[in-house]
C-alpha positions in Angstrom: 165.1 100.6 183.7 165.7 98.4 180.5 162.6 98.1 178.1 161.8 94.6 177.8 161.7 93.0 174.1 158.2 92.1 173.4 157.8 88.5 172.6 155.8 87.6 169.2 154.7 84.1 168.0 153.1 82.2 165.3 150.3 81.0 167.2 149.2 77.1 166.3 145.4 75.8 166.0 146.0 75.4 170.1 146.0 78.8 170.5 142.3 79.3 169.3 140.5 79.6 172.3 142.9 82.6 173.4 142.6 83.9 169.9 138.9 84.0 169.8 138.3 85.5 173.4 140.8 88.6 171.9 138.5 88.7 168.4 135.3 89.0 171.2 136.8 91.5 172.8 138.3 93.4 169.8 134.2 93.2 168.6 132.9 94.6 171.5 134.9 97.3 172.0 134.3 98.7 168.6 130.1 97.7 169.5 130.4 95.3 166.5 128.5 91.8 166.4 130.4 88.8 167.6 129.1 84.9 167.3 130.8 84.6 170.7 134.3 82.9 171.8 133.0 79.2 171.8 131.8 79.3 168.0 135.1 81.6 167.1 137.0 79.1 168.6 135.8 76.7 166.2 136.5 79.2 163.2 140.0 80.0 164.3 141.0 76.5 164.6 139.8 75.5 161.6 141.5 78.3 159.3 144.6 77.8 161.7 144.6 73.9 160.9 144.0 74.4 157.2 146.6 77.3 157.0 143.9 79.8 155.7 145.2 82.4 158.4 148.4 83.0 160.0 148.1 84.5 163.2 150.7 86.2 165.4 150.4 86.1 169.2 152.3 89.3 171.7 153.0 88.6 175.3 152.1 85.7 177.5 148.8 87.1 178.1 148.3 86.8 174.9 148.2 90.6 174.8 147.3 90.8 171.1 147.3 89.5 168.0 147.8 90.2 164.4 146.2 88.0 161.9 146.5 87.9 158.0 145.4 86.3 154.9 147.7 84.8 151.6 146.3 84.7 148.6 147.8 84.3 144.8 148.1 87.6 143.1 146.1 88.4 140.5 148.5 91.3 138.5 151.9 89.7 139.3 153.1 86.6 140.8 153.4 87.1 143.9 151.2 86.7 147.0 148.2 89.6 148.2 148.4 89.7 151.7 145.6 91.1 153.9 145.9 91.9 157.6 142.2 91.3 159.0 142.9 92.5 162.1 145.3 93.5 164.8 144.2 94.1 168.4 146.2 94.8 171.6 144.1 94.6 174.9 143.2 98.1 175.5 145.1 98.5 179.2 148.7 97.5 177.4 147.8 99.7 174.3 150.8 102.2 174.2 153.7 100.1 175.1 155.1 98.9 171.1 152.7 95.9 171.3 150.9 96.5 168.4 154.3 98.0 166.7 156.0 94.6 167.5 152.9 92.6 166.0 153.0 95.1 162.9 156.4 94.4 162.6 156.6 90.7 162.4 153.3 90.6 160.5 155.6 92.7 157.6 158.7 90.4 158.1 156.6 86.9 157.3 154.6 89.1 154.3 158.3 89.8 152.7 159.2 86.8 153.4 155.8 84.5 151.6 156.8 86.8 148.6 153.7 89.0 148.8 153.7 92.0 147.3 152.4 94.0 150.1 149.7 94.1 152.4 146.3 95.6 152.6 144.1 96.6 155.4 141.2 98.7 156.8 140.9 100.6 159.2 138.1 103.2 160.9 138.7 106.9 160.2 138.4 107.6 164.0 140.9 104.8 165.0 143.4 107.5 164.7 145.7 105.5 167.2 145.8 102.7 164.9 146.3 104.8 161.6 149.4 106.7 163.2 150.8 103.1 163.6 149.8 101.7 160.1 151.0 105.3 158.4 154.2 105.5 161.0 155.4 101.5 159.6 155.5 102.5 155.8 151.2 102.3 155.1 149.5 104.9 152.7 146.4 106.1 152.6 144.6 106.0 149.2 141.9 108.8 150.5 142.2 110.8 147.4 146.0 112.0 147.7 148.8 112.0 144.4 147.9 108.6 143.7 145.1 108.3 142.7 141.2 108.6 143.8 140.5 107.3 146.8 139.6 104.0 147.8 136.2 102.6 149.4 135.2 99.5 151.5 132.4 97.9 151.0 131.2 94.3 152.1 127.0 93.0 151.5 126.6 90.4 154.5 124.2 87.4 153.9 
């Protein structure tokens, strides 16, 4: 049987409400808070419509998402990109989905001219760090280069 190619698209500000029902569920699965789908709805379309986010959709479903950040560089001149998250619905997780979002989420990164991209990730999502580490990702937790590297965020 032929493995079918996994469809991945730049999702528009009409995509919000299917965007913020996977951000809900990506939140509640990992028993974090969420302000629910109707005022995430609002959020995504806004940062869609004002091109503060570029988010990439997988599958008809949609089955999951990638979505990232631009921003100026501060030590060169290109771009710092940040992936803030990338979910695939747990019952398709498995199948190259999050590969395929990974993927294109690299390609349009190259291609803005940023200089890489950054993320976080848990330490026991060891699913999701074989991926990250598997595309080309390193892991700054102390290794050859250098001390490692914590996350920290003060919420208001």
């Amino acid at each position: 049987m032929e493995k079918r190619e996994i469809q991945v698209r730049q999702a528009t500000a009409e995509d919000a409400a299917a965007i913020a029902r996977l951000l809900h569920d990506f939140n509640l699965e990992f028993e974090e808070p969420s302000p629910g789908v109707e005022a995430l709805s609002r959020n995504v379309r806004r940062l869609l419509e004002t091109e503060e986010v570029t988010v990439l959709l997988a599958g008809e479903g949609p089955d999951g998402l990638s979505l990232f950040r631009f921003r100026p560089a501060l030590w060169s001149e290109g771009l710092e990109s940040y992936l803030q998250e990338l979910y695939v619905v747990p019952t398709l997780r498995g199948r190259g989905i999050g590969r395929a979002l990974l993927g294109r989420t690299i390609e349009i990164a190259r291609r803005r001219g940023a200089d890489g991209i950054d993320l976080n990730t848990g330490e026991t999502d060891t699913a999701a760090r074989a991926l990250y580490e598997s595309m080309g990702f390193t892991n700054a937790e102390g290794g050859p280069d250098g001390p490692s590297m914590l996350f920290y965020e003060l919420g208001f």
